[in-house]
N, C-alpha and C positions, 0 to 999 in steps of 0.2 A: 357470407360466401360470395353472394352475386356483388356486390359493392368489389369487394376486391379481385373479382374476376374483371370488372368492369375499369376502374385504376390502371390493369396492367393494361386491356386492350386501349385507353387512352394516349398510357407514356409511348406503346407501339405506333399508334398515330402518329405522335409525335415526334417520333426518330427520322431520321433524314432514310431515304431510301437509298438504298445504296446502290452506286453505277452499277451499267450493267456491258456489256460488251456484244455487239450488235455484230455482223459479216454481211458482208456485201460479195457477190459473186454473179456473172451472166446465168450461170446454170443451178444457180438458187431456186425454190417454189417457190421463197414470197413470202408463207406463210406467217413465220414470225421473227425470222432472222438472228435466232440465236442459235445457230450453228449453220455450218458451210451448207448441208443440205436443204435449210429450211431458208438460205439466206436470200435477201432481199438484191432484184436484178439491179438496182441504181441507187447509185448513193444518195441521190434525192430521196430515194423511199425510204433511206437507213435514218436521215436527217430527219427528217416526219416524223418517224416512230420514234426518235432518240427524246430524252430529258438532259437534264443538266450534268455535267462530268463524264456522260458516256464515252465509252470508246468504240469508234468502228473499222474494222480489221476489212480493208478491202484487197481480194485475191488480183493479183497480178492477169490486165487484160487493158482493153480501152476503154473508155467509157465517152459514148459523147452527150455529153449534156451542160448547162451551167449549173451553178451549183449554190445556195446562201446558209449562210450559217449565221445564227442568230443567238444560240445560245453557247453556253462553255462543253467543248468537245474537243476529241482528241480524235483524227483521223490518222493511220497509220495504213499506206500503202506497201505493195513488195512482198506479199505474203504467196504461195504456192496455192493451198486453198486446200488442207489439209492439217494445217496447223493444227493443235491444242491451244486452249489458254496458258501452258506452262511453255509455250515455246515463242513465244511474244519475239523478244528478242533473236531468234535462227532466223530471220528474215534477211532478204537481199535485195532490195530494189534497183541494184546496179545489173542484178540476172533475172532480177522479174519485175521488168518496170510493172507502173500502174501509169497508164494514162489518163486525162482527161483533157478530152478534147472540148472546147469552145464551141467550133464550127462556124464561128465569125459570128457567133450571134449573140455579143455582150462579153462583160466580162465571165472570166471561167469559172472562178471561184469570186464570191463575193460573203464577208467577214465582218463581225463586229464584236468586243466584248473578248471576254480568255478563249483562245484555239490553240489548238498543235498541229499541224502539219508539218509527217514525218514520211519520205519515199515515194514522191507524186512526180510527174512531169506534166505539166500544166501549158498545153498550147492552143494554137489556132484561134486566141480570144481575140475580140474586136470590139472594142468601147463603145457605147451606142451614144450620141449626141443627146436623145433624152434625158440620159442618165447622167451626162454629164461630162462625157470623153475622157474619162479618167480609168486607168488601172483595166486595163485588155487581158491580162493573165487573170492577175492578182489584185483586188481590191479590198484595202483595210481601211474603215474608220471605228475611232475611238477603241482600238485592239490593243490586247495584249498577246502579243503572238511569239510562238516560238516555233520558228519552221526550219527544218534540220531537210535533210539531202533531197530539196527541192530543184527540178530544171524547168523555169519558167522561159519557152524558146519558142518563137514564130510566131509572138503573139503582136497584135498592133496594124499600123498602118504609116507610109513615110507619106505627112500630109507639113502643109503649110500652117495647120489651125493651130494659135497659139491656145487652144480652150486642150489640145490634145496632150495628154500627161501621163508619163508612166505606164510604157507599151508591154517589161513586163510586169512590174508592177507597182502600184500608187496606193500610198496610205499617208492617213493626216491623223493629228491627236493620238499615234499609237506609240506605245513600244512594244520593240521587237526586236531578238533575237534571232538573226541568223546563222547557220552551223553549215558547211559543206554544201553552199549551195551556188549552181550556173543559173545565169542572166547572160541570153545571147541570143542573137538574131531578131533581138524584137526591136519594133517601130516607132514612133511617136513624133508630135510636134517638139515637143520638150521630154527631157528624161526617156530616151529609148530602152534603157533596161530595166531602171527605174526611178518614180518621183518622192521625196519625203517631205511632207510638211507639218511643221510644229512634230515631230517624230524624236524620240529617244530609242539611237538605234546603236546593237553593235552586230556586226557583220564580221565572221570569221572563216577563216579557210575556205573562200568562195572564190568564183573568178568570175566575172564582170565581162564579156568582153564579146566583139563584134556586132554590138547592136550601133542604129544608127538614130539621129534626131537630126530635124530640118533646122531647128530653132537654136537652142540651148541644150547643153548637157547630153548629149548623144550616149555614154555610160550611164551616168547617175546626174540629177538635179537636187538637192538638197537645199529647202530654205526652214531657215530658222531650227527650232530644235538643238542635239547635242548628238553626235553619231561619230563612232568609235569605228576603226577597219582594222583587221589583221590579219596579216595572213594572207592575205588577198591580190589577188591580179586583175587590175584593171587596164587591158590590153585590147587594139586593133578598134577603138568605135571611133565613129567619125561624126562629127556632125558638120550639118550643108550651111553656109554660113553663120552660123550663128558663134557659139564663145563655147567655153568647154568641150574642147571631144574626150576627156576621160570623165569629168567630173568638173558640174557646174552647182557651186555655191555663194549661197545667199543670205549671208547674217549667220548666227548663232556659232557652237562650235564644231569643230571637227579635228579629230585625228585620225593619222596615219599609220600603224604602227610594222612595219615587217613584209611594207605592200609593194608591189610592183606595178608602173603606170610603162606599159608599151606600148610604140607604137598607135598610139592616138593623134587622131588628125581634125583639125579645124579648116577648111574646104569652102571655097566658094562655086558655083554652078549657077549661071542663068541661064533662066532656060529660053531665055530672048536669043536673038541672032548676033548680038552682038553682045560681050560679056560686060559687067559693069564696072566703069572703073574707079580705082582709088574706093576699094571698098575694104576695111579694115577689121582683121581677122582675132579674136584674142584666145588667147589659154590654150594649147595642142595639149597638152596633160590635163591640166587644172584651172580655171578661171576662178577668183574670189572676188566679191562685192558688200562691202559693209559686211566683212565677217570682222565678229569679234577675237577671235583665236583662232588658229589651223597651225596644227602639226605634224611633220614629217620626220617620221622615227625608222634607222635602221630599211632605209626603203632605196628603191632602184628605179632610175629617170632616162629610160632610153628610145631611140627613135618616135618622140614624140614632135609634130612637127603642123606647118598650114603650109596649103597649097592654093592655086587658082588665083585671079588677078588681084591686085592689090599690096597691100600691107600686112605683115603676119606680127602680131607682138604678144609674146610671149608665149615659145613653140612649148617650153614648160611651164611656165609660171605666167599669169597674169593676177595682177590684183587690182581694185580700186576702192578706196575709204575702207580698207581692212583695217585693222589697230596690230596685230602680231601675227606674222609669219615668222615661222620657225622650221630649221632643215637641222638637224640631230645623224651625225654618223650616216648620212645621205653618200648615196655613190648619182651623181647627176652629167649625163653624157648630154652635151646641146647639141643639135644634128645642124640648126641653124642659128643665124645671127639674130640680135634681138629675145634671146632665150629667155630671161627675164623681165618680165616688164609691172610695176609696181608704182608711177603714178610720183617717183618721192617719194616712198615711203619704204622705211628701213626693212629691210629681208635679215633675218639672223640666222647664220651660218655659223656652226660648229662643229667640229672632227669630219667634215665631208670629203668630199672628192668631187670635184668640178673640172670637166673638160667642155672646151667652145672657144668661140670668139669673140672679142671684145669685153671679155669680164669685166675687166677692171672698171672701165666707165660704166656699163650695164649696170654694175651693183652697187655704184655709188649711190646713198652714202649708207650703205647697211655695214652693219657688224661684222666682219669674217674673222673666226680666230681657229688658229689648228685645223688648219685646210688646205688643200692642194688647190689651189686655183691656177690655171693654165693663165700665160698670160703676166701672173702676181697682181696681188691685191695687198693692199696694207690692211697689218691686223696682227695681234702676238699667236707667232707660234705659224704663221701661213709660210707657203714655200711653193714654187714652182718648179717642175721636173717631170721629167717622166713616169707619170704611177706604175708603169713595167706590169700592167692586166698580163692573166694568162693567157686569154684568146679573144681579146676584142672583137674580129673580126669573125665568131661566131657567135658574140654575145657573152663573153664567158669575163665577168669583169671581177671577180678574185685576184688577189693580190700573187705576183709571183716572189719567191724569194729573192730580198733585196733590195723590193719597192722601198722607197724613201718614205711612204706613208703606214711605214709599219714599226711601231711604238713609238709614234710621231703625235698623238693626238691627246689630249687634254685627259684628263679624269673626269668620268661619267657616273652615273648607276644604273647603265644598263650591262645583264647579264649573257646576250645571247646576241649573236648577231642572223644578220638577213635568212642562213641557213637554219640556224636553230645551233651552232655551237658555241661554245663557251668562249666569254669575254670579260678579262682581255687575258692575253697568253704575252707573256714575253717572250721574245725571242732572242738569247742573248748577243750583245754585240751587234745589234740594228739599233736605232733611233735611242732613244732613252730607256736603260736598263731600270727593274725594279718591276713590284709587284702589280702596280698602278698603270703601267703603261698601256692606254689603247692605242687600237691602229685608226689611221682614217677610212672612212668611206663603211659601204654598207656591211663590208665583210672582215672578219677578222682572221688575221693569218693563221694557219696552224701550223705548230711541226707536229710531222708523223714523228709516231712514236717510235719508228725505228729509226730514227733521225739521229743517234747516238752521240753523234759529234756536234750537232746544233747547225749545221751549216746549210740547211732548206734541201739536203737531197738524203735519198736512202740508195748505197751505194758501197764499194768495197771497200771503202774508211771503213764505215760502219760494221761491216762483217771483218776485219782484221779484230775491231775493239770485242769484239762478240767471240771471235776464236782464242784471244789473248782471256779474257775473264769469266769461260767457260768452264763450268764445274765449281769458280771458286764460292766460297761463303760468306756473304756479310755480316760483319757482328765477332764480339767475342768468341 
């Protein structure tokens, strides 16, 4: 009897303990933090008490502290503070933020190994020199992270120090998914929203934008590694002379897939009395250096541009010792001259849309085939004309009916354009009829469906054919 009482309380030793789900709340007792009332005042305290796989539900408030995470955890912000565990998912972080403030005293959060961070805004960090200058929000080494509807803002400093990395946030050795997350208004020597090194990342439905860096890469800095974007707006960062204002890379791969680069600037400022001259500015969008691959899928290139004394090349595009660039069903507006600048080296253009000056020398001697190039370039299937946008002039760079670059453009396999609709649509009696027919540039035309007649309007054709075959029946 005692032997086999003694057996079973062994194999129970031996079972893994199972998570447990922790609460975090200001108006907690402490006590043991398994529920809202008994819950722990700081997440630091939730982290102490936690084991491996816990989850801690923190109620929607601020919290200013830093914070480390060392083992596998799931933090989940946004919660009211009344929850149940059967209502995990009713949360809202977009109506009950959870903050955590920094308070400029290191980074905010600091991570290693498997985490979730779900519903946090992460500001006010400040990198400490000790530590390394790296990651002012957000700091990952050797992570497996998945951080879904993150706002890492205000975090950093606009310093000179090339040691300064990734204002909101820097990770090396990780991957990481990102999901519906902002990077804005934070600081850095290099990478102001933020830095990846040796990183496996993909980043989706986020926006990127109005952070600033002195050095390199004032959006994002990326060396080496393989990192994937979709969905994403990388728009308004600037950085103070150095190369990238949207996005500065360095080796390894990268794509682009569905993204938007606005309105990035490459900038020079001395802060002497007199400015410096003949100082040469590169990449207003994108800078590349010894990258082995970079892809631009379905994306949109506008108002990206350099200011201040000097030389500006490449207000979208700079490259050098890259091996493949590629622009795929691209819609690219150059605000300035010199828009591409590559070193020699071939840029491959296909089903785009390109508006600027001086293309044709610019792009010598890259590939252009089924493209609008302003200007004309040689290449089968290219054509210069008016692409006829619906509202240039507020940004609205959709095709109108009649564009010339509509069922104008090569066979793909991609299914969905810049918006999320279906690709490709013929539209009959434009460009090349038939089922295969894409359009150029990032968007693909549609007809409305009461479009009857085919001819891009919905209008009293249309309602005569609708009065005329009204009531009738199809079919036997």
């Amino acid at each position: 009897m005692f032997p086999h009482r003694i057996a079973i309380l062994l194999l129970a030793l031996a079972l893994p303990a199972h998570s447990a789900t922790l609460f975090v709340s200001p108006d907690g007792t402490g006590a043991d933090g398994l529920s809202w009332n008994t819950a722990f005042p700081t997440i630091g305290q939730a982290i102490v008490a936690s084991t491996t796989d816990d989850e801690i539900w923190i109620r929607s408030a601020t919290y200013v502290e830093n914070i480390t995470i060392e083992r596998p955890l799931t933090l989940l912000g946004g919660f009211v503070g009344s929850e149940t565990l059967g209502q995990r998912n009713s949360r809202d972080p977009s109506q009950h933020p959870t903050v955590i403030d920094g308070n400029r005293n290191g980074s905010v959060v600091r991570a290693k190994g498997p985490i979730t961070l779900d519903g946090f805004s992460i500001v006010n960090g400040l990198a400490r020199l000790e530590d390394g200058d790296l990651g002012s929000g957000l700091l990952l080494s050797d992570a497996t992270a998945t951080l879904t509807r993150l706002k890492l803002s205000g975090n950093g400093e606009f310093t000179r120090r090339q040691s300064s990395g990734g204002g909101g946030m820097y990770a090396e050795n990780s991957t990481i998914r990102m999901t519906d997350c902002l990077m804005t208004k934070n600081l850095a020597g290099e990478g102001g929203g933020a830095m990846f090194t040796g990183c496996a990342i993909e980043v989706r439905d986020s926006l990127i934008g109005s952070n600033r860096g002195w050095i390199d890469g004032a959006g994002l800095y990326i060396r080496d590694g393989s990192s994937v974007f979709l969905n994403t707006e990388i728009s308004d960062n600037l950085v103070n002379g150095g190369d990238g204002g949207g996005c500065y890379i360095e080796s390894g791969h990268a794509a682009f897939l569905g993204c938007q680069f606005l309105e990035n600037v490459v900038y020079h400022f001395s802060p002497g009395p007199l400015p410096v001259p003949f100082l040469v500015k590169f990449g207003g969008a994108v800078a590349c250096y010894r990258v082995e691959e970079v892809r631009f899928v379905n994306s949109l290139f506008t108002g990206n541009r350099g200011t201040g004394v000097g030389l500006t090349a490449g207000s979208v595009l700079y490259s050098k010792d890259s091996e493949q660039i590629h622009f795929t069903h691209c819609t690219i507006i150059a605000l300035q001259y010199a828009s591409f600048s590559a070193q020699d080296q071939p840029i491959h253009i296909e089903n785009s849309l390109v508006v600027g000056q001086d293309l044709d020398r610019i792009l010598q001697p890259s590939p252009v085939s089924y493209s609008l190039i302003e200007g004309g370039h040689q290449g089968e299937g290219n054509i210069d004309a008016d692409p006829l946008f619906v509202d240039p002039k507020n940004g609205d760079y959709r095709l109108r009916y009649g564009s010339p670059c509509i069922d104008a453009g090569a066979e793909t396999d991609l299914m969905i354009d810049l918006d999320g609709n279906p690709r490709p649509v013929d539209i009959i009696g434009l460009g090349c009829d038939g089922p295969d027919t894409f359009d150029m540039g990032a968007y693909e035309f549609q007809s409305p469906r009461s479009d009857l007649n085919g001819d891009g309007y919905v209008n009293h054709l249309d309602l005569m054919i609708l009065q005329q075959d009204w009531g009738k029946v199809s079919g036997p």
